[in-house]
mmCIF file of the C-alpha atoms, coordinates in Angstrom:
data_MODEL
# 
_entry.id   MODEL 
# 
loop_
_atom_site.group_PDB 
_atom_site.id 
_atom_site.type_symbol 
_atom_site.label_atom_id 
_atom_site.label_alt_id 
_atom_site.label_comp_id 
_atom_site.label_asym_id 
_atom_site.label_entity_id 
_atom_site.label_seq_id 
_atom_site.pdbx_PDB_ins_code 
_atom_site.Cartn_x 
_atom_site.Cartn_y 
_atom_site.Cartn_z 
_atom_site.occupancy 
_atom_site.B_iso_or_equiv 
_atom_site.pdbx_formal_charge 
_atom_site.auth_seq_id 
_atom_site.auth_comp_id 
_atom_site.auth_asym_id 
_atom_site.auth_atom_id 
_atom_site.pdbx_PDB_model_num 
ATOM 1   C CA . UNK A 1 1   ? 0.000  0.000  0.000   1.00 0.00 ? 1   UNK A CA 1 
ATOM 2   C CA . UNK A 1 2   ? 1.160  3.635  -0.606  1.00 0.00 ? 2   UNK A CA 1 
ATOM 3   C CA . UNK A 1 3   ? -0.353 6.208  1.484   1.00 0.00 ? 3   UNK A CA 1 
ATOM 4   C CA . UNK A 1 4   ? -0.128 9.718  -0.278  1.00 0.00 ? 4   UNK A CA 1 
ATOM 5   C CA . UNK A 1 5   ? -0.576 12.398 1.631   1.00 0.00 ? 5   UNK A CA 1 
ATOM 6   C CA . UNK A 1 6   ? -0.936 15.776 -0.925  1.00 0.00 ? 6   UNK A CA 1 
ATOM 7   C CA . UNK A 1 7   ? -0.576 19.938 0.556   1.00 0.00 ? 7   UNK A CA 1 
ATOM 8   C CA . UNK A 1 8   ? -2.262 21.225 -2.400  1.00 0.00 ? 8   UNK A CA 1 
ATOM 9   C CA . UNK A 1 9   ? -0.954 24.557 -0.291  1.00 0.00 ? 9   UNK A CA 1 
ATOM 10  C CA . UNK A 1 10  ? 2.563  24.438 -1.307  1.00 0.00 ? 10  UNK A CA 1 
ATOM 11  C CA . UNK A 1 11  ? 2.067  22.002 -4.380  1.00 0.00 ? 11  UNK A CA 1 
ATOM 12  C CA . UNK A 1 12  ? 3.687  19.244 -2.321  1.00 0.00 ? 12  UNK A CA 1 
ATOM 13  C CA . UNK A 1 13  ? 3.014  15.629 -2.235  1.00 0.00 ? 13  UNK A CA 1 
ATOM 14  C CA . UNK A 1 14  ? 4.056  13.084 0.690   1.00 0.00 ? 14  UNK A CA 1 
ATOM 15  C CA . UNK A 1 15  ? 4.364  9.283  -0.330  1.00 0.00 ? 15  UNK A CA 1 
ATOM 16  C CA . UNK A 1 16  ? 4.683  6.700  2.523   1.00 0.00 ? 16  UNK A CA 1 
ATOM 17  C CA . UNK A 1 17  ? 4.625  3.282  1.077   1.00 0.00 ? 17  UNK A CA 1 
ATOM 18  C CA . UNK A 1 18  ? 3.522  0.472  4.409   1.00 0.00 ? 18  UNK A CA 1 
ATOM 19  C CA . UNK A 1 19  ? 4.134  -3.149 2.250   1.00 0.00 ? 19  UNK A CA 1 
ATOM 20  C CA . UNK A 1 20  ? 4.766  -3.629 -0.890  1.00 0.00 ? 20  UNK A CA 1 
ATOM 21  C CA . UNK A 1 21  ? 3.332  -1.734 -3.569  1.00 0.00 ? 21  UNK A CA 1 
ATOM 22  C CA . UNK A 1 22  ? 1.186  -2.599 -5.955  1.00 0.00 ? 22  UNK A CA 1 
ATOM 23  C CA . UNK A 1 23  ? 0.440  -1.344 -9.525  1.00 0.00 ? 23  UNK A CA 1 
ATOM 24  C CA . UNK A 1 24  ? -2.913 0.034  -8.335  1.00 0.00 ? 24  UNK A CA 1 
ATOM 25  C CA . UNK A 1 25  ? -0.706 2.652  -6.011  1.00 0.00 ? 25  UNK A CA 1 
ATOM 26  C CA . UNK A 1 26  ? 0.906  4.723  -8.854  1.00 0.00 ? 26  UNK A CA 1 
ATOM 27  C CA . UNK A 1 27  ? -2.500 4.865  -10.374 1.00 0.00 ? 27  UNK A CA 1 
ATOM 28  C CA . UNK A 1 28  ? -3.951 6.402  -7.390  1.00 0.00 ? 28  UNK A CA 1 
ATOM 29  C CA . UNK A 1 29  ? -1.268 8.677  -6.653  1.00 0.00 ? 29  UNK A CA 1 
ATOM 30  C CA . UNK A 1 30  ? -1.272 9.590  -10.220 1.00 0.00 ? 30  UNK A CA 1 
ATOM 31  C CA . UNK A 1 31  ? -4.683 10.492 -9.578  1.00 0.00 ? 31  UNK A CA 1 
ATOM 32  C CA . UNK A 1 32  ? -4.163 12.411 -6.680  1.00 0.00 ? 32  UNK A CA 1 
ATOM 33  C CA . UNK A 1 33  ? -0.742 14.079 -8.064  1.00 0.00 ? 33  UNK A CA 1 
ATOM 34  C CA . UNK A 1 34  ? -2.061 15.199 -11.451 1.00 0.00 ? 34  UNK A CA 1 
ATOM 35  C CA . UNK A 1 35  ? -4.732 17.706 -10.440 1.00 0.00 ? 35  UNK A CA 1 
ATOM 36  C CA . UNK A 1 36  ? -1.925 19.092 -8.092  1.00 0.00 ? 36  UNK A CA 1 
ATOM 37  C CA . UNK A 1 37  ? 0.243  19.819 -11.513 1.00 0.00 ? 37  UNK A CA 1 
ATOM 38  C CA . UNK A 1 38  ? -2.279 20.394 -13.374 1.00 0.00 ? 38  UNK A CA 1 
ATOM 39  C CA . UNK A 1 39  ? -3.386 23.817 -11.084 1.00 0.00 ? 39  UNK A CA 1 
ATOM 40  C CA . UNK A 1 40  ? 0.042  24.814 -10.149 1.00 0.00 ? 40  UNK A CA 1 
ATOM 41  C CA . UNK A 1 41  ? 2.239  23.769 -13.790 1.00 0.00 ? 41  UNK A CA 1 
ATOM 42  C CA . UNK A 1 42  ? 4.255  21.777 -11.429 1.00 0.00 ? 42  UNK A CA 1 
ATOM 43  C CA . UNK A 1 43  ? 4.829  19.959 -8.431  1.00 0.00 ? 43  UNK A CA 1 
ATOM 44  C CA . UNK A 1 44  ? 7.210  22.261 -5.551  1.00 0.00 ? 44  UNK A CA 1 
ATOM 45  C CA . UNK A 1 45  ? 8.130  18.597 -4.635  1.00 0.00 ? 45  UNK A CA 1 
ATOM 46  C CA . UNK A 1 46  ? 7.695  14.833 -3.728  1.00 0.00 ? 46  UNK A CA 1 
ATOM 47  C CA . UNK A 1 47  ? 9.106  13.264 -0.509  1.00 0.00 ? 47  UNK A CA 1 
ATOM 48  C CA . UNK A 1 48  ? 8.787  9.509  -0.270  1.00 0.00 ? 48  UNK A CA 1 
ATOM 49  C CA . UNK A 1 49  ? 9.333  8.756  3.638   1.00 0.00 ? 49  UNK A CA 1 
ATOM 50  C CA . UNK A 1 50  ? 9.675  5.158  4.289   1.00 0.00 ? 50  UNK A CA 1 
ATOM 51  C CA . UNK A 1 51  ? 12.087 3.027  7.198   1.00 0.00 ? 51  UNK A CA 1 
ATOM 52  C CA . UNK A 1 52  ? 12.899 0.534  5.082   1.00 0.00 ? 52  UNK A CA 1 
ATOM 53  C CA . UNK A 1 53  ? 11.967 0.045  1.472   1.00 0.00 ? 53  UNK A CA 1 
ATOM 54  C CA . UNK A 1 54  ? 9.223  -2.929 0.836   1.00 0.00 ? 54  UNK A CA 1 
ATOM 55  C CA . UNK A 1 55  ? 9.452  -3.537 -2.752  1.00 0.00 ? 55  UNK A CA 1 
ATOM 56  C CA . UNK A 1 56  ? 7.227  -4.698 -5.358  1.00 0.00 ? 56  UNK A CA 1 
ATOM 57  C CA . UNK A 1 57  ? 4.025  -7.120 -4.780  1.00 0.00 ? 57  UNK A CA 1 
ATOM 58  C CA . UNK A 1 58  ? 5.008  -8.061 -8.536  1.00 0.00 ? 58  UNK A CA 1 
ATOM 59  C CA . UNK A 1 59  ? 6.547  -7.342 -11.931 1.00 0.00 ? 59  UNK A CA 1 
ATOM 60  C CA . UNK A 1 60  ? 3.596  -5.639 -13.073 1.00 0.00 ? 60  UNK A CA 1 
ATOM 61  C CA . UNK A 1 61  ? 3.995  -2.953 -10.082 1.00 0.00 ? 61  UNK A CA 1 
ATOM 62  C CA . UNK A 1 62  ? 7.442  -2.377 -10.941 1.00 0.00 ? 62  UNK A CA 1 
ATOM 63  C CA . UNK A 1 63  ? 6.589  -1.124 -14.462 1.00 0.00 ? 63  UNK A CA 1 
ATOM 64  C CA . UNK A 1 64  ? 3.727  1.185  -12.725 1.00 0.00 ? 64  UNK A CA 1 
ATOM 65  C CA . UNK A 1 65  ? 6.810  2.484  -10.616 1.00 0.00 ? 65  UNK A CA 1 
ATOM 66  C CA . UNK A 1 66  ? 8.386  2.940  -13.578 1.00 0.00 ? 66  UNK A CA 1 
ATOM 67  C CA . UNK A 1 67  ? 5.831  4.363  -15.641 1.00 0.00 ? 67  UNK A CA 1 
ATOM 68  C CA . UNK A 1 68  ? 4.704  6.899  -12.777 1.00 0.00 ? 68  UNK A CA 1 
ATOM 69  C CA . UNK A 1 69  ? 8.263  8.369  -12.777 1.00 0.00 ? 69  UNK A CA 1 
ATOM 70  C CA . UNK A 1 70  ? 8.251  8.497  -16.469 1.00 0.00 ? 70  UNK A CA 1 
ATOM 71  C CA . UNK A 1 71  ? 5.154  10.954 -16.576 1.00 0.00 ? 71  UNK A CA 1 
ATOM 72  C CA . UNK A 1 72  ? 5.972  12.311 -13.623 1.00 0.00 ? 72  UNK A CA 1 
ATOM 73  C CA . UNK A 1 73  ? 9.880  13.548 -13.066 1.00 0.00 ? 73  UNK A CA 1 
ATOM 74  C CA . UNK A 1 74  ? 9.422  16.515 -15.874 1.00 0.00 ? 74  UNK A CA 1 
ATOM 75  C CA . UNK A 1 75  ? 6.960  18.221 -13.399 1.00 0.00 ? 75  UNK A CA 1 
ATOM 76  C CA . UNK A 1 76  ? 8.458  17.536 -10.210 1.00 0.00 ? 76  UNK A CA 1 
ATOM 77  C CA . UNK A 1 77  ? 10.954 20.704 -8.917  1.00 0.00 ? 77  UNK A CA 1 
ATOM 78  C CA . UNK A 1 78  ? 12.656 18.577 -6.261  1.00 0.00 ? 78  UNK A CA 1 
ATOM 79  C CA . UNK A 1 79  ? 12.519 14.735 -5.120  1.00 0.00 ? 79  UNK A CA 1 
ATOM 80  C CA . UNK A 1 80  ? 13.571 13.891 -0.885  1.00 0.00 ? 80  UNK A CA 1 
ATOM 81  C CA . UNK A 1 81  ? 13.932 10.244 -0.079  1.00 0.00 ? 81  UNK A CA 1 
ATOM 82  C CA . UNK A 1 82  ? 13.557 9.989  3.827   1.00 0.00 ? 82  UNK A CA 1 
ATOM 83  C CA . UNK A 1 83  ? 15.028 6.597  4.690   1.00 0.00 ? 83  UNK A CA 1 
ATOM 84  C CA . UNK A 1 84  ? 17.013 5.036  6.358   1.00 0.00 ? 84  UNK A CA 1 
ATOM 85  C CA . UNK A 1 85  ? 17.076 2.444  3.858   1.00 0.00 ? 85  UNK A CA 1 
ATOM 86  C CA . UNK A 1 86  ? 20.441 2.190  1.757   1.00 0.00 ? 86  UNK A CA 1 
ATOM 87  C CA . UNK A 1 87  ? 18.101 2.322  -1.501  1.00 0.00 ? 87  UNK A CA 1 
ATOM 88  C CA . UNK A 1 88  ? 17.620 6.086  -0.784  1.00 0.00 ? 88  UNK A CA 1 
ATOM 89  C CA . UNK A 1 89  ? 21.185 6.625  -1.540  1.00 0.00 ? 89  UNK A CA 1 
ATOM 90  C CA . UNK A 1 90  ? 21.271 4.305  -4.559  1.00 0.00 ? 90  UNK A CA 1 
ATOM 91  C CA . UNK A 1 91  ? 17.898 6.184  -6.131  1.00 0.00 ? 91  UNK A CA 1 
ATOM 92  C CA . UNK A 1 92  ? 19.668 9.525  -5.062  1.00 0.00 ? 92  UNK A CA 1 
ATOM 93  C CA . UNK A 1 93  ? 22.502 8.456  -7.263  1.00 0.00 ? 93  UNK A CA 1 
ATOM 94  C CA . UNK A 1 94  ? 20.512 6.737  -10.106 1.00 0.00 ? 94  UNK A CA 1 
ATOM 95  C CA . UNK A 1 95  ? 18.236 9.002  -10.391 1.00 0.00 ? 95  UNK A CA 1 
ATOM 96  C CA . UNK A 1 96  ? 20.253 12.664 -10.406 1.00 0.00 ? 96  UNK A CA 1 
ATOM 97  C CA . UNK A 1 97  ? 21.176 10.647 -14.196 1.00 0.00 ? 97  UNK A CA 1 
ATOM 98  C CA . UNK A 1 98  ? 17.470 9.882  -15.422 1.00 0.00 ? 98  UNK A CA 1 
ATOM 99  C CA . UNK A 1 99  ? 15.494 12.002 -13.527 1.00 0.00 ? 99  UNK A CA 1 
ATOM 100 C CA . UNK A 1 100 ? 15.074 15.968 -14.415 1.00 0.00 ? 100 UNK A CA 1 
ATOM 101 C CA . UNK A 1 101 ? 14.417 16.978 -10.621 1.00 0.00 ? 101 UNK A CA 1 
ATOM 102 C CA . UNK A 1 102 ? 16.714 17.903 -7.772  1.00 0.00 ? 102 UNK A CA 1 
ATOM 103 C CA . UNK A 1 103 ? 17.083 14.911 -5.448  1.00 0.00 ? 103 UNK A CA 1 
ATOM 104 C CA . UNK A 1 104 ? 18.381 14.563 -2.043  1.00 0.00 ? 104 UNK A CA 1 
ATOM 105 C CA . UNK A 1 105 ? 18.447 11.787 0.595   1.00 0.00 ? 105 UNK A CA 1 
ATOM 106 C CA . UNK A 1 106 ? 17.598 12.788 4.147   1.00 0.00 ? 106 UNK A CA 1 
ATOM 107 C CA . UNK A 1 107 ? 17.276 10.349 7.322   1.00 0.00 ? 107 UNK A CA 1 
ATOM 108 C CA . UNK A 1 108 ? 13.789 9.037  8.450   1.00 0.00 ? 108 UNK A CA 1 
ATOM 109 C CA . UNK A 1 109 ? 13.907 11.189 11.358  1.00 0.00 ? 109 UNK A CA 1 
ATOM 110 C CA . UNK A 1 110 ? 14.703 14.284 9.257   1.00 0.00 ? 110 UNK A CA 1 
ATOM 111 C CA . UNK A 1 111 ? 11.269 14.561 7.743   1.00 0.00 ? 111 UNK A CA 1 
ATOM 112 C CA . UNK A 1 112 ? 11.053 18.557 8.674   1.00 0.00 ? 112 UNK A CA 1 
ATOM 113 C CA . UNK A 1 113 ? 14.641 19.287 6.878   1.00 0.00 ? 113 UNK A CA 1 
ATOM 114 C CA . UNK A 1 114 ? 13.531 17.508 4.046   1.00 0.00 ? 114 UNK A CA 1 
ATOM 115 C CA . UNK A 1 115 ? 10.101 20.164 4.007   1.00 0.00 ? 115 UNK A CA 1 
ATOM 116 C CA . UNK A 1 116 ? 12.150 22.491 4.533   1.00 0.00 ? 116 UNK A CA 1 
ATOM 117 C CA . UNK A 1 117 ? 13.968 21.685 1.679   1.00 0.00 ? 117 UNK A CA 1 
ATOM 118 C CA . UNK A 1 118 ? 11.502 21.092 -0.582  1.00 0.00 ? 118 UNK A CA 1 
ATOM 119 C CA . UNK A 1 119 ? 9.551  24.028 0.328   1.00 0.00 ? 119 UNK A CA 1 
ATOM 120 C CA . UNK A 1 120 ? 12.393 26.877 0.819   1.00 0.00 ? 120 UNK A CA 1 
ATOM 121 C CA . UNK A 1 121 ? 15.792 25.341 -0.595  1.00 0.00 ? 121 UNK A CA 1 
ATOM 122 C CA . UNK A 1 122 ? 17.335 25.069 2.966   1.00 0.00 ? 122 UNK A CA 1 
# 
């Protein structure tokens, strides 16, 4: 399941996966994302909080994953991956080569530096 949390406020969306995710998750956060870029041209930023990262239920959520972030990175300022998994420092450094946003890896306790971030630059 991912739980996404959106502040429509500062164009910001919060993604907290709990289990693995599903195909059916990037469709609803689509869902609730798009109308978010759709107002505002873009989206200030994305932070995807998790502990630990819980994978895929299946091959055919992986290529959701990887669909959503196809659609997705162009309109997304900056990206904050608040783990304290080790894959938040392997999609930091994947990702600053296919993806079009700003990206930064923060702690899981450092939820309010990566807002802070997002919102102001700090």
């Amino acid at each position: 399941m991912l739980n996404v949390k959106i502040d429509a406020d500062h164009a910001l969306a919060i993604l907290e996966p709990d289990g693995a995710l599903t195909d059916n998750d990037f469709r609803l956060a689509a869902q609730l994302i798009d109308p978010v870029i759709e107002k505002n041209g873009s989206l200030k930023g994305l932070i995807i909080r998790t502990r630990s990262f819980p994978g895929w239920a299946s091959f055919a959520a992986l290529v959701s994953h990887l669909r959503f972030v196809r659609e997705h990175h162009k309109s997304v300022k900056r990206i904050a991956f608040v783990t304290d998994s080790p894959v938040g420092s392997f999609a930091q450094s994947i990702g600053n080569h296919f993806i079009s946003a700003q990206i930064r890896n923060f702690t899981f306790d450092e939820f309010e530096a990566a807002r802070r971030w997002i919102l102001f630059g700090e």
